[in-house]
C-alpha positions in Angstrom: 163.7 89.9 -82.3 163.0 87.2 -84.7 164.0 88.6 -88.6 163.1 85.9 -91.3 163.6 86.1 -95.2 159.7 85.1 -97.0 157.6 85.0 -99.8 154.3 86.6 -99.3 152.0 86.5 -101.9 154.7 85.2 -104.3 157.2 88.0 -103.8 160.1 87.9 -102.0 160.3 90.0 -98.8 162.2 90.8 -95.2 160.2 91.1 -92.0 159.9 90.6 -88.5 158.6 87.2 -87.0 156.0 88.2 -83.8 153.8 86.4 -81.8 151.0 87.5 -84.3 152.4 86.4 -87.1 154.8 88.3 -90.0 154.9 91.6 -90.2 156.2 92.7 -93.7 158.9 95.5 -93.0 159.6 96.3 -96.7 156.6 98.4 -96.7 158.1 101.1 -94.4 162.1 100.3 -94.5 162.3 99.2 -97.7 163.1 103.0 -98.8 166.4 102.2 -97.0 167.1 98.6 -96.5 166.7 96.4 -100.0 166.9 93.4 -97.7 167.2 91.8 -94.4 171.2 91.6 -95.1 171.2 95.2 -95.1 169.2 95.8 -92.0 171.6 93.9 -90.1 174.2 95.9 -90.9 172.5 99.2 -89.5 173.8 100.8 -86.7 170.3 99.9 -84.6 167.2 97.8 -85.0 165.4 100.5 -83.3 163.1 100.9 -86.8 162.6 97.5 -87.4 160.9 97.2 -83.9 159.0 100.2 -84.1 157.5 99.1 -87.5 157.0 95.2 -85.9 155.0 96.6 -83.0 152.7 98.8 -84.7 152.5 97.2 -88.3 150.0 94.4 -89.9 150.8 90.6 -89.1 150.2 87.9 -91.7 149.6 84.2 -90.7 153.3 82.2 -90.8 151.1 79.2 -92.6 150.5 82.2 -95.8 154.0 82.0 -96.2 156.9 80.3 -97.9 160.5 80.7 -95.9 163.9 81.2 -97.2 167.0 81.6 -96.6 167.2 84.3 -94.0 170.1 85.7 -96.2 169.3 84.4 -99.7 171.8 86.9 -101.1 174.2 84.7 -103.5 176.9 86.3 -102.6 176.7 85.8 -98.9 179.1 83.3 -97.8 178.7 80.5 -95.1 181.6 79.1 -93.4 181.2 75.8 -91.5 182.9 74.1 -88.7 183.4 70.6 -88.5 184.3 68.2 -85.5 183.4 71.1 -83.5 181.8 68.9 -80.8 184.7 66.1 -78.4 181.5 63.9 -78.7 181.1 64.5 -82.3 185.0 63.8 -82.4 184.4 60.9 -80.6 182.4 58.8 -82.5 184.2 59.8 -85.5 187.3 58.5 -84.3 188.8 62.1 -85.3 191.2 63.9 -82.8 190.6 66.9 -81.6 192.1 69.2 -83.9 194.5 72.1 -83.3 192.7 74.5 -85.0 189.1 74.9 -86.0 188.3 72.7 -89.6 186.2 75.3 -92.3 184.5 74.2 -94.9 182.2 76.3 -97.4 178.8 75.8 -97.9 177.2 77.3 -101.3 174.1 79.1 -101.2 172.4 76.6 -103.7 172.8 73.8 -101.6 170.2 75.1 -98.7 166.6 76.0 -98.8 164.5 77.6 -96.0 162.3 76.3 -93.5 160.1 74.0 -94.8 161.2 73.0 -98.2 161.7 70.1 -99.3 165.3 68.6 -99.1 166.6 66.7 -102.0 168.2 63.2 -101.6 170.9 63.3 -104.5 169.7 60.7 -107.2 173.7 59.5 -106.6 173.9 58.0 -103.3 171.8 56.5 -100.7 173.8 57.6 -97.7 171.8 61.3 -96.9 173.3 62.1 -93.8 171.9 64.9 -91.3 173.9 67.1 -89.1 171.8 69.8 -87.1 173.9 73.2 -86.3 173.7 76.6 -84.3 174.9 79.3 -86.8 176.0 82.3 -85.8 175.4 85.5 -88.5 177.5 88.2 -89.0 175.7 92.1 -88.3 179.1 94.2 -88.5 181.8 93.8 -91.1 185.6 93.1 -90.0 189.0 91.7 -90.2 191.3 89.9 -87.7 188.5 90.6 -85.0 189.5 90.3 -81.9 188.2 87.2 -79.6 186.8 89.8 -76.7 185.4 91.8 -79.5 183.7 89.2 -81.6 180.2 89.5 -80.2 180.5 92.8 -81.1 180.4 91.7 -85.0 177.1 88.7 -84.3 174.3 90.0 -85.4 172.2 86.8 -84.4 171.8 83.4 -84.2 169.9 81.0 -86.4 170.1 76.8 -87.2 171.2 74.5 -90.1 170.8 71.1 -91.4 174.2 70.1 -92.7 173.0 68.1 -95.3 176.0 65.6 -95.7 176.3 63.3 -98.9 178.4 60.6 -97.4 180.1 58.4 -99.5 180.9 62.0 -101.9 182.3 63.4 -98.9 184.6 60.7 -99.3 185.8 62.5 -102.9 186.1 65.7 -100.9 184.5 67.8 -98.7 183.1 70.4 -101.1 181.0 67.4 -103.2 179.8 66.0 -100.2 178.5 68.9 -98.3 177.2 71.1 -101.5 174.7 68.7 -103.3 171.7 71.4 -104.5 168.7 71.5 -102.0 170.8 68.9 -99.6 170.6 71.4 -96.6 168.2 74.3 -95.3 168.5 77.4 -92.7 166.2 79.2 -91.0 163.1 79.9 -89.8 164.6 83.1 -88.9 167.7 85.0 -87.0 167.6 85.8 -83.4 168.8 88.8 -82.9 171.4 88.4 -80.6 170.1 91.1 -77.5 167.5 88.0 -77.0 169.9 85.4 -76.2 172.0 86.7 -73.7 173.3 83.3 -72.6 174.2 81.4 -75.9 176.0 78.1 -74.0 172.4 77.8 -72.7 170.9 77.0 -76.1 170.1 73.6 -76.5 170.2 71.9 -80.0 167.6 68.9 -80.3 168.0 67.3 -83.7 164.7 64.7 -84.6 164.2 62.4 -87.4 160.3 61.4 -88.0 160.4 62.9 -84.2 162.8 60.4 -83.0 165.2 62.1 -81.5 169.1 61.9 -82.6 171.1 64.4 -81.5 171.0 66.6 -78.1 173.4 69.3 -77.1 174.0 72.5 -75.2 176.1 74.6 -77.4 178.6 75.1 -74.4 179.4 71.8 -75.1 181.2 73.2 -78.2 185.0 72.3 -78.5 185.9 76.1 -79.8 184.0 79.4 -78.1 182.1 80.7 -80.5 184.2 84.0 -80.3 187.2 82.4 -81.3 185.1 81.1 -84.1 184.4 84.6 -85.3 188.1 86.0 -84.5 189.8 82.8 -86.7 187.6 83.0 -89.6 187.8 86.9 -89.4 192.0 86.3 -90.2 191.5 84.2 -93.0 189.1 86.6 -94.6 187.0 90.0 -93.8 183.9 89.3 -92.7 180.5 91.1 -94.1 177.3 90.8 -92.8 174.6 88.5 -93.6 177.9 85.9 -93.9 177.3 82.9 -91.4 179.4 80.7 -89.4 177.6 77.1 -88.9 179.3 75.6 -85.9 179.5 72.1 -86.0 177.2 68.9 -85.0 177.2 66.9 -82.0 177.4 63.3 -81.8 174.2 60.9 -83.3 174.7 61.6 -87.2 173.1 58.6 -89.1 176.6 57.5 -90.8 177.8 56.5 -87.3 174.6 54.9 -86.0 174.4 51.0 -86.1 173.1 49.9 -88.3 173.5 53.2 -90.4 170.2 55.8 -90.6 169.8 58.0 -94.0 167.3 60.3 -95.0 165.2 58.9 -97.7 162.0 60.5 -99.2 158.8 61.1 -97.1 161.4 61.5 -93.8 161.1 64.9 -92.1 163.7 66.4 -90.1 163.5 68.8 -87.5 166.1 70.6 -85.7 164.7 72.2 -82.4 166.9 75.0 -80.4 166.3 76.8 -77.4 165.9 80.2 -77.7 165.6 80.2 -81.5 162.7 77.7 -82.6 162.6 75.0 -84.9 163.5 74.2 -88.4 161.6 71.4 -90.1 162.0 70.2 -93.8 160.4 67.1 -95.6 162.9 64.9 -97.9 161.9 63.7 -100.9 164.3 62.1 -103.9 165.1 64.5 -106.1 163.7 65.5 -109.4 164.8 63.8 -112.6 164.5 67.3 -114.7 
């Protein structure tokens, strides 16, 4: 089941992404879910599916995307050097233990919208990520219980500020509008095999990055279990897991994102998630 986060006729709603088009579930869970956070956190999906199967679609090109969670509050955690590959070209050694970063909800918009290239620098980076989000709330989770706790899967552009990354990891990876999420979440019972998913990241569609996620240095249940002991986990929260190798910095020569560039992250399983670039606004 596909579950996105939209604007349909200028309001902000939750629904259910089909093969007809959106189906707007606030109509007939609204009553008990405020919003798509909420329903993930429900015992079952068993309502949501009803409602998607019998209830109105509306064309995806009607709509504007956002966040899938675009609760504030919600918090993503992300990995990095979570590919050898990615390691590799970074000349970084493997680490011991997973690196986590934060990423704040201001720095990502949905599916297509437009990602900002900070007026500062000239060295836009891209990173293209599997995320995995977070259904059931818990603390020092278990590894062979973690799936338990995933409510789906979803994909992010890691927008990475290069030479402010230098200054620290929060400035570089939390410029606002830098990175985006979506379309949707995958509920987990559809991918049953998640080392299958293959992560193709494109740049004006040339290709730049290409990955099976069990290529992944750290299984994504031990992901869930060590950021579950450094702090409970609620649903809606996210987990980004790292890019492969091919990031623009490390390219030669170097390639950054600069207005009227689109970027487009394709994963098996899941779909695709494409933003424009343009500079951003001088307000």
């Amino acid at each position: 089941m596909k579950l996105a986060t939209a604007r349909l006729n200028g309001v902000s709603t939750f629904g259910a992404v089909t093969e007809l088009g959106f189906v707007d579930l606030a109509p007939s869970l609204g009553h008990q879910f405020a919003d798509l956070r909420a329903l993930l956190a429900a015992p079952s999906l068993d309502a949501a599916r009803r409602a998607a199967d019998t209830e109105p679609a509306t064309a995806l090109n009607t709509l504007v995307f956002e966040r899938p969670i675009p609760n504030l509050d919600a918090r993503m955690l992300a990995v990095g050097w979570a590919y050898k590959d990615h390691q590799t070209e970074t000349g970084k050694a493997a680490p011991e233990h997973p690196f986590f970063f934060s990423k704040h909800p201001q720095a990502m918009v949905g599916h297509g919208v437009a990602l900002q290239r900070p007026r500062v620098s000239e060295r836009f980076d891209f990173e293209g990520e599997i995320a995995i989000v977070i259904g059931k709330a818990g603390r020092h989770i278990p590894a062979n219980r973690a799936l338990e706790h995933v409510a789906g899967y979803t994909i992010v552009m890691d927008g990475s500020v290069r030479d402010w990354q230098a200054h620290s990891v929060t400035a570089g990876k939390n410029f606002d509008a830098s990175s985006a999420y979506g379309p949707w979440i995958v509920t987990r019972d559809d991918i049953a095999e998640p080392g299958r998913m293959e992560l193709v990241t494109r740049v004006n569609g040339q290709e730049m990055q290409r990955t099976f996620f069990s290529e992944m240095a750290w299984r994504l249940e031990d992901l869930v279990a060590y950021a579950s002991t450094i702090c409970r986990l609620e649903p809606g929260d996210c987990i980004s897991t790292g890019t492969p190798a091919g990031v623009g910095n490390k390219r030669v020569p170097p390639v950054y994102l600069k207005a009227g560039d689109t970027l487009s992250i394709e994963v098996s399983g899941i779909g695709e998630l494409s933003n424009p670039v343009i500079d951003e606004p001088i307000s």
